[in-house]
C-alpha positions as CSV (number, residue, x, y, z in Angstrom):
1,X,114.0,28.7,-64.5
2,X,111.6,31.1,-66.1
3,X,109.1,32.7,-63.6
4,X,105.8,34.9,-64.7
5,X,106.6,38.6,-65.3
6,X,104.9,41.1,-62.9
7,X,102.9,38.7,-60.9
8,X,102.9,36.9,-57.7
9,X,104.6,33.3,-57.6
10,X,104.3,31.0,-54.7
11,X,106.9,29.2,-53.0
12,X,106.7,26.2,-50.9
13,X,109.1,24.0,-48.8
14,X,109.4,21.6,-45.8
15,X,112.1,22.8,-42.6
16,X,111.9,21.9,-38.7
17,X,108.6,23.0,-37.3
18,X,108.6,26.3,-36.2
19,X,111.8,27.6,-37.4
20,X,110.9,30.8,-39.7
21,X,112.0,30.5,-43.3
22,X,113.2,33.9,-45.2
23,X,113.3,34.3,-49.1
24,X,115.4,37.2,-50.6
25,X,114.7,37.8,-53.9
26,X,117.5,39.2,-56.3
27,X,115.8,41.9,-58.3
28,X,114.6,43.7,-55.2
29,X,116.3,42.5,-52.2
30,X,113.0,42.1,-50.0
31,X,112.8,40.1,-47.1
32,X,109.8,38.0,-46.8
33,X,109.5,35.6,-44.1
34,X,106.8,33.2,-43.0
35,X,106.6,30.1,-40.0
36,X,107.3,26.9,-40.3
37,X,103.6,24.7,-39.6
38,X,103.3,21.9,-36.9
39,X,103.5,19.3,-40.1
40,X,107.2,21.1,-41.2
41,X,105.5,23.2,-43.8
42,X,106.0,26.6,-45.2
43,X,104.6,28.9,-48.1
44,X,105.7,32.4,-49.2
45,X,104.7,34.5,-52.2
46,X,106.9,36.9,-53.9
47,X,105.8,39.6,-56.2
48,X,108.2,39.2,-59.5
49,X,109.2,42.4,-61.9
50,X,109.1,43.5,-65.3
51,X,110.9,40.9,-67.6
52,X,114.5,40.6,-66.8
53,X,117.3,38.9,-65.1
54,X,119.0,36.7,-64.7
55,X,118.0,37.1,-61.0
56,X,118.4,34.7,-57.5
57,X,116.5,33.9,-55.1
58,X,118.3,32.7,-51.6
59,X,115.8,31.0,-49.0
60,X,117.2,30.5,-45.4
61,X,116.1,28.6,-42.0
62,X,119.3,29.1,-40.7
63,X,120.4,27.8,-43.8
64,X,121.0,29.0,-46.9
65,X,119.6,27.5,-50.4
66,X,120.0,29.5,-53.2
67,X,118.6,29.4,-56.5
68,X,120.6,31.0,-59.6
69,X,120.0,31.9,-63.3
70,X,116.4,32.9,-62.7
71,X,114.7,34.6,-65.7
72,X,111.3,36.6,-65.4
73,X,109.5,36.9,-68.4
74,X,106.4,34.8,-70.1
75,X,105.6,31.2,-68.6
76,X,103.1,29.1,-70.7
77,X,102.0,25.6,-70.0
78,X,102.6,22.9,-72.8
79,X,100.9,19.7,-72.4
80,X,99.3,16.9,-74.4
81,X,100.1,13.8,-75.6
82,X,102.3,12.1,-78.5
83,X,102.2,16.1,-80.7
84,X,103.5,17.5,-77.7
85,X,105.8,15.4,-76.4
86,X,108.1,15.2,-79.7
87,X,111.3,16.2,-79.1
88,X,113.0,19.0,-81.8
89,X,115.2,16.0,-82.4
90,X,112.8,13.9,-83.8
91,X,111.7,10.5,-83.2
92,X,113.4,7.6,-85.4
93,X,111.9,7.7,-89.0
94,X,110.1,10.7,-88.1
95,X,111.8,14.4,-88.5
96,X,111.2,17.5,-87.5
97,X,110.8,20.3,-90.5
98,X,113.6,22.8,-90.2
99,X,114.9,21.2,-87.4
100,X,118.8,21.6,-88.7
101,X,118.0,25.3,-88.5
102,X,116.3,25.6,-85.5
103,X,119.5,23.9,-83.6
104,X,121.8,25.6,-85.6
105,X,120.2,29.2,-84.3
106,X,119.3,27.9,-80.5
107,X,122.3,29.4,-78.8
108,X,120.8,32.5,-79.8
109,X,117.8,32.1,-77.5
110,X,118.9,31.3,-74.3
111,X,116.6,32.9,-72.6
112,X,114.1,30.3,-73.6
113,X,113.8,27.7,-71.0
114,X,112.2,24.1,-70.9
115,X,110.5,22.6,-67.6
116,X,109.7,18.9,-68.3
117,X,108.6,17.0,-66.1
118,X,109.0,13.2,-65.8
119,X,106.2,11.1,-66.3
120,X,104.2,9.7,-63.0
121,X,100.8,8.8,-62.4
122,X,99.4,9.6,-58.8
123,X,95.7,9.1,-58.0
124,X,96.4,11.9,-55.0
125,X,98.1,15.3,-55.5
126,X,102.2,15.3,-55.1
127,X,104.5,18.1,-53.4
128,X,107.6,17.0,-55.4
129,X,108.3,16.4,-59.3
130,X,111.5,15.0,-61.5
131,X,112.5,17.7,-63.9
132,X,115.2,19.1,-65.4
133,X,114.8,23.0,-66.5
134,X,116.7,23.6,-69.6
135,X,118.5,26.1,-71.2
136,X,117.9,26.3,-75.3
137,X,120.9,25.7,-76.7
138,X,122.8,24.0,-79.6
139,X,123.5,21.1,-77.1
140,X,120.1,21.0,-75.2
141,X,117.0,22.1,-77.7
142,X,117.3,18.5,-79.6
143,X,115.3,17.9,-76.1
144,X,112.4,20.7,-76.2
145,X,109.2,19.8,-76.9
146,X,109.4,20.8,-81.0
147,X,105.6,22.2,-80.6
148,X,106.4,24.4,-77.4
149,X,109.9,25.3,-78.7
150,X,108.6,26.7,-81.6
151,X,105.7,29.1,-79.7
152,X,108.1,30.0,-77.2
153,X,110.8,31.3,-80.1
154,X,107.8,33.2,-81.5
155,X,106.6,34.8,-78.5
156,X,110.5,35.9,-77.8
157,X,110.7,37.2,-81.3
158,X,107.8,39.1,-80.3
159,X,107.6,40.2,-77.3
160,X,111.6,40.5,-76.6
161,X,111.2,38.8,-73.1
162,X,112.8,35.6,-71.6
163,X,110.1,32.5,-72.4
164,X,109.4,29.3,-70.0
């Protein structure tokens, strides 16, 4: 995953009510614990560095859970319908300019990482999501959004940080 650069992100999680839950972040080695609610809830901010990595992130209630590869960099939201949704790969009958190129050049850019998120329609708001974070590469990019692939290649070029 690719989290926002020099910010505060927000963690959350379900364990037994009132166990404590501890996250120790990589790229500082802070402690920062918070309780458990009475519904088996818990949230816990940590403050993220300069653009870097890759970093992990180990959260504990007596057990461990850690989470690897973590960039910090530039996080951008890309949503929208049919234009956003095309894959680099194409859709039959329907190419993607300079898409031979772009796949040729993706293991280049691994620190450019892809959240999507499976489609679902809820009328109430949802804890969970299906999604696969990806790792731009010769094997994977055919994948990306082409629209958010190509922004995210030219903010890297740019600003030399990992992009999610």
């Amino acid at each position: 995953m690719v989290l926002q650069q020099q910010s505060e992100v927000t963690f959350s999680g379900t364990a037994t009510s009132g166990k404590r839950v501890q996250a120790t972040a990589s790229w500082n080695n802070k402690k920062i614990q918070t309780n458990v609610d009475a519904k088996g809830e818990w949230k816990l901010s940590l403050q993220t560095p300069v653009a870097g990595g890759p970093y992990s992130i180990t959260f504990s209630d007596g057990e461990d859970l850690t989470l690897q590869n973590i960039l910090i960099g530039e996080v951008w939201f890309c949503s929208g319908q049919s234009n956003m949704e095309m894959p680099l790969g194409g859709w039959e009958g329907c190419p993607v300019d300079n898409m031979e190129e772009a796949v040729t050049n993706a293991d280049k850019h691994s620190e450019i990482r892809m959240l999507t998120v499976e489609r679902n329609s809820a009328t109430v708001s949802q804890n969970e999501l299906k999604g696969d974070w990806l790792v731009a590469s010769s094997g994977q990019v055919k994948r990306f959004s082409a629209v958010a692939y190509y922004f995210a290649l030219e903010l890297q070029e740019k600003l030399n940080v990992p992009v999610g």
